[in-house]
C-alpha positions in Angstrom: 0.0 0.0 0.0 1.0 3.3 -0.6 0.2 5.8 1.8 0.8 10.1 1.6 1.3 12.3 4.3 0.3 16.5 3.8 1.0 19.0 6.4 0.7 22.5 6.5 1.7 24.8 9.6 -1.7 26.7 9.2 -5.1 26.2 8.6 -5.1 29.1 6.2 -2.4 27.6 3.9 -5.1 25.7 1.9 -3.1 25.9 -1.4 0.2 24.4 0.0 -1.9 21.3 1.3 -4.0 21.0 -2.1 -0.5 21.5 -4.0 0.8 18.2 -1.8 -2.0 16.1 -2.2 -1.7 16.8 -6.0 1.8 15.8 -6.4 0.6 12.8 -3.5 -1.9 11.3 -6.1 0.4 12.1 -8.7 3.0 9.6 -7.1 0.2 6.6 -6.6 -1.6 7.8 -3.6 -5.7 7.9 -3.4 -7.9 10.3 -1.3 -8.3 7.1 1.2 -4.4 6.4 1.7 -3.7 10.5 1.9 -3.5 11.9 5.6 -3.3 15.6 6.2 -3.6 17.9 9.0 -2.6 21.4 9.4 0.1 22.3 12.2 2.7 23.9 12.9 6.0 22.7 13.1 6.6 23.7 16.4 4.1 21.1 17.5 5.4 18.4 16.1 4.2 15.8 18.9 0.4 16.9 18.1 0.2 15.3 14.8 -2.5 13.0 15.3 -2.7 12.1 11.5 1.0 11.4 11.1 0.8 8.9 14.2 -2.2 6.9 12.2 -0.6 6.7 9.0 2.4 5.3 11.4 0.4 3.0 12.7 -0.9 1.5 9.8 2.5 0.9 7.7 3.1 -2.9 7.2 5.4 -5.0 5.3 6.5 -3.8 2.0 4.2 -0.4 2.2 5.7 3.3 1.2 5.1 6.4 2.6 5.9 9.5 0.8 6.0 12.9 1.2 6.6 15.8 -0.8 9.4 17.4 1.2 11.9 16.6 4.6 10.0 19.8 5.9 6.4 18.5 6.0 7.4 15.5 8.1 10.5 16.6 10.1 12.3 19.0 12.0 15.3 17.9 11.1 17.3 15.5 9.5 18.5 13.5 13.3 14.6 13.9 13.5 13.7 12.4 10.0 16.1 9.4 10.6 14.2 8.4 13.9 10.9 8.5 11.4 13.5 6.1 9.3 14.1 3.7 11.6 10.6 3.4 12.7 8.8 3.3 9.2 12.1 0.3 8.6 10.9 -1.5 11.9 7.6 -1.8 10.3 9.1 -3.2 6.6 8.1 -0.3 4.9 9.8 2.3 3.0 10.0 6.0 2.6 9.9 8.2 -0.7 10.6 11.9 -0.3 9.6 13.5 -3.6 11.6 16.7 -4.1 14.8 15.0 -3.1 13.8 11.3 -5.2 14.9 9.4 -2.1 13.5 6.5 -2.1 14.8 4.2 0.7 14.0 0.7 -1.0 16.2 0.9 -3.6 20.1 0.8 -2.6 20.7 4.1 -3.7 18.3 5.2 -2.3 19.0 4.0 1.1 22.7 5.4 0.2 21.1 9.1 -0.3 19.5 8.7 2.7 22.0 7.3 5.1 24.1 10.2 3.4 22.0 13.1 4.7 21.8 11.6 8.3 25.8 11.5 8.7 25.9 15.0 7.4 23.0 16.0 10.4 24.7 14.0 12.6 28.6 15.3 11.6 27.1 19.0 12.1 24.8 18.3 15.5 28.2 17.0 17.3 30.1 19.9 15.6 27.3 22.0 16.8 27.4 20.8 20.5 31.6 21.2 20.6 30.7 24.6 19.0 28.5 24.9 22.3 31.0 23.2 24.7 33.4 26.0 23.9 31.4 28.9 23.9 29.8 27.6 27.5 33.6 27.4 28.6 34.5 31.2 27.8 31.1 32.3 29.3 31.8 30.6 32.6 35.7 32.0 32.1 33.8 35.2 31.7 31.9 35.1 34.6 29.2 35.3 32.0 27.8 32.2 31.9 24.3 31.4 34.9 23.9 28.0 34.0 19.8 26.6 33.7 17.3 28.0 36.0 16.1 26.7 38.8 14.3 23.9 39.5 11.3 23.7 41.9 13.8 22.2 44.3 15.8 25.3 44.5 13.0 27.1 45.7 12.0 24.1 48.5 12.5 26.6 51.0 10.4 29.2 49.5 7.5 26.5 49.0 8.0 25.6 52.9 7.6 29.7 54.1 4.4 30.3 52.1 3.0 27.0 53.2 3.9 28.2 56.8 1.8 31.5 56.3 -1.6 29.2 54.9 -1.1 29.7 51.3 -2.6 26.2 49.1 -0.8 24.4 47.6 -2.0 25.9 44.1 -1.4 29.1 45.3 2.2 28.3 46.7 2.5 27.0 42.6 1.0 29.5 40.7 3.3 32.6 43.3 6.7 30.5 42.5 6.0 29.7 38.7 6.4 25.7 39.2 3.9 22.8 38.9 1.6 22.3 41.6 2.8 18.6 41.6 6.2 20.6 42.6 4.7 21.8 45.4 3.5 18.7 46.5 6.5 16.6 46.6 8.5 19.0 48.1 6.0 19.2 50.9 6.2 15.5 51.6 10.2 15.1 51.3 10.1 17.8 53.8 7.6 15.5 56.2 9.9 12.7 55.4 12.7 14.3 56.2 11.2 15.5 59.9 
């Protein structure tokens, strides 16, 4: 079976998903094996339609897309999709970049772009290494902020003066769940 996968970042963006779905069909897809959904990037975890079509893959099916953009953030990112979509026996075909990873060269292309991502994300993170160094050299560099242990001891005071324990949250920016496991470290700790 071959199945298609549209996304657009926006609802509005009506001719981008109706431009996919064209070249979709035109690459052996039908309206019943396309799955589209509109949003954005950034939310990448909330696409419900990508997770069915997923799901469904079996032995010896495809599943293109018309570009690395609609389906990944990023090349480490489209190789995890990879390695899934493989687990299941199927394939991937990417059409602007005819990559089609059930023919050998195909596979080659492929493995090609991940060792590129994955040569510039450890470049990236040395890059990162050294720049974190001469910050803290620097006396530049403040580290992560805190976590909602850090600020056990303000959690204990406004407990102290009556506050709830959604109102000690929602006054020190953490989680109430936070709150509540601080409170009961502290009682185990009594």
């Amino acid at each position: 079976m071959i199945y298609g996968y549209a996304r657009t970042s926006t609802v509005t963006q009506i001719a981008g998903l109706d431009d996919q779905v064209a070249k979709l069909k035109a690459a052996g897809c039908t309206d019943q094996t396309i799955f589209r959904e509109q949003v954005s990037s950034v939310k990448m975890e909330e696409r419900t339609e990508f997770a069915k079509v997923l799901k469904k893959l079996k032995q010896g099916d495809v599943l293109v897309f018309t570009s690395l953009s609609r389906v990944a953030r990023s090349m480490v990112h489209m190789m995890e999709i990879e390695a899934a979509v493989a687990a299941a026996g199927a394939s991937i075909r990417i059409l602007d970049m005819n990559v089609d990873t059930s023919t050998p060269q195909g596979r080659l292309t492929f493995n090609l772009f991940g060792s590129i991502a994955q040569f510039e994300r450890e470049n990236m993170l040395e890059r990162q290494k050294v720049g974190i160094a001469a910050a803290k050299e620097a006396g530049k560099y403040k580290g992560r902020a805190p976590t909602a242990k850090a600020k056990a001891d303000k959690v204990l005071a406004l407990e102290a003066k009556g506050l709830t324990k959604e109102e000690i949250a929602k006054a020190l920016d953490i989680g109430v769940a936070s709150v509540y496991r601080i409170l009961r470290d502290a009682k185990q700790a009594a």
